[in-house]
C-alpha positions in Angstrom: 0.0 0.0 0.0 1.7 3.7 -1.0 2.6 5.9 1.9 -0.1 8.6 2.1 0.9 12.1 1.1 0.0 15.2 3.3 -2.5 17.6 2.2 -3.4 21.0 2.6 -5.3 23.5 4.6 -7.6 24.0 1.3 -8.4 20.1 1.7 -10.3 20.7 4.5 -13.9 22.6 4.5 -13.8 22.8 8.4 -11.8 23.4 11.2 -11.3 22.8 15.0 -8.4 24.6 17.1 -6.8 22.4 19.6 -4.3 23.4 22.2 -1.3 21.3 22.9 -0.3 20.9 26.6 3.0 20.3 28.5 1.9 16.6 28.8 1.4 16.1 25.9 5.1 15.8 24.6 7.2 12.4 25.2 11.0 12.1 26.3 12.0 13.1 22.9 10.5 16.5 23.1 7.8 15.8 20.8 4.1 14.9 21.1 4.0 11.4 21.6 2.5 9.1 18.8 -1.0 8.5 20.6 -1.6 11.9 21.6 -2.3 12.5 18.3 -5.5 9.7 18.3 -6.6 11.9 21.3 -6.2 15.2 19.2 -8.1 14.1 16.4 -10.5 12.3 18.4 -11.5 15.8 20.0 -11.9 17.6 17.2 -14.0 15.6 16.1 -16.1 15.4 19.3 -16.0 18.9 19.4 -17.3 19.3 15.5 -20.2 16.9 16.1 -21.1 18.0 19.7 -21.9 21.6 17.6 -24.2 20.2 15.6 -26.1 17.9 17.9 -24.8 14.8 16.6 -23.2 13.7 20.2 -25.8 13.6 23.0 -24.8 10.1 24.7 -27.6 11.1 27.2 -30.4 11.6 24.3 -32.4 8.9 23.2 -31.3 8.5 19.1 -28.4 6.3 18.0 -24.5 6.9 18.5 -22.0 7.1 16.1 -18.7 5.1 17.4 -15.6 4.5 16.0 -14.7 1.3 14.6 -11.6 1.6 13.3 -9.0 4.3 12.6 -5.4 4.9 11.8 -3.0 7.9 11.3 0.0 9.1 9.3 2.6 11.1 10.4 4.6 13.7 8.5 6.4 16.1 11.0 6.9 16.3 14.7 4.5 18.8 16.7 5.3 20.0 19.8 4.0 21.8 22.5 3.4 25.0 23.1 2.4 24.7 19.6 -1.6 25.6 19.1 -2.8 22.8 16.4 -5.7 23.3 13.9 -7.2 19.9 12.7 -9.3 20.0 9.3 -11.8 17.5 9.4 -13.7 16.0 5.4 -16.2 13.7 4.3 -14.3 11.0 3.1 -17.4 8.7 2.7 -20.6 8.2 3.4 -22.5 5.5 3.5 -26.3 4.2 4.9 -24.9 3.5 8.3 -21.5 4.4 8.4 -19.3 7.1 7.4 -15.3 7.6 6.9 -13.8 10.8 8.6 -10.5 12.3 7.5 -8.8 14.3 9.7 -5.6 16.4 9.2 -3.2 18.1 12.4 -1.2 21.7 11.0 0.9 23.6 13.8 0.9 27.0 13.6 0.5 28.3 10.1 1.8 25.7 7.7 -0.3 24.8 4.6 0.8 21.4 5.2 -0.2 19.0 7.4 1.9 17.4 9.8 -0.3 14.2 10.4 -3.3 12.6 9.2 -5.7 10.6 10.3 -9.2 8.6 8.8 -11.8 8.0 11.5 -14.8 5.3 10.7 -17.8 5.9 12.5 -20.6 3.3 12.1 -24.0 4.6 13.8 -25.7 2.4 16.2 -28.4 1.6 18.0 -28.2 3.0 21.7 -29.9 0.6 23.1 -28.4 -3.0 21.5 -25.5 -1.3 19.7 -26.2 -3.1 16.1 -26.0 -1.1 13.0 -28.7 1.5 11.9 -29.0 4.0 9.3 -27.9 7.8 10.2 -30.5 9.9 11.0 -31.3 13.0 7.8 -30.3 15.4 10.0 -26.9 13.5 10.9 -26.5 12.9 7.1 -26.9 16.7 6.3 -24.7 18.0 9.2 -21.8 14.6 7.9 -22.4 16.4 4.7 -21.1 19.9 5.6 -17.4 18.3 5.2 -17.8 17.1 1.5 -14.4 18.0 0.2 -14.3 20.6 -2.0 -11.6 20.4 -4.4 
């Protein structure tokens, strides 16, 4: 499988600011490898809480990851502010494929990326259902636009 290649800022239609903190860096002086899962992972909590798509109190379905993975192209460390650009990769009847990507500071590039699937579920027995419209409009907000 080819190594991914990093994108840019203009990949992403939206975007979540993320401090880095002390913690956050590993004995190497960089921010250690699954720091980054946590990044991304609020960034996209944050995203979908803003839209109402993350009430685990509420009665509709969840979305939960099932799988995801992430690529990294340059060390971040902290004090560095991050902004994470979150697209649409796919989307299907009852799942949906986020990709994410991490830029320090003001670079055009990212320094990481990641790909988040989601598959919505039933609350109560946790099997497969489809997302509900209003889930599929807000998920539809990060098409990429090219």
């Amino acid at each position: 499988m080819p190594r991914a290649t990093p994108r840019n800022r203009a990949d992403y239609p939206a975007f979540e600011a993320i401090q880095t903190r002390w913690n956050d860096n590993d004995q190497y002086g960089h921010i250690y490898n699954a720091t980054y899962f946590e990044l991304f992972d609020s960034a996209m909590n944050i995203w979908m809480m803003a839209r109402g798509m993350l009430g685990p109190h509420g009665d509709g379905p969840l979305a939960v990851v099932v799988e995801n993975n992430c690529v990294f192209f340059r060390q971040v460390a902290f004090p560095d502010p991050v902004r994470i650009g979150l697209r649409l990769g796919h989307l299907g009847r009852s799942s949906a494929v986020l990709e994410m990507g991490l830029f320090s500071a003001d670079d055009d590039e990212e320094s990481a990326q990641a790909r988040f699937v989601l598959v919505c579920v039933d609350k109560a027995d946790r099997r497969p259902v489809p997302f509900p419209e209003e889930q599929r409009q807000a998920l539809s907000l990060l098409s990429a636009q090219p």
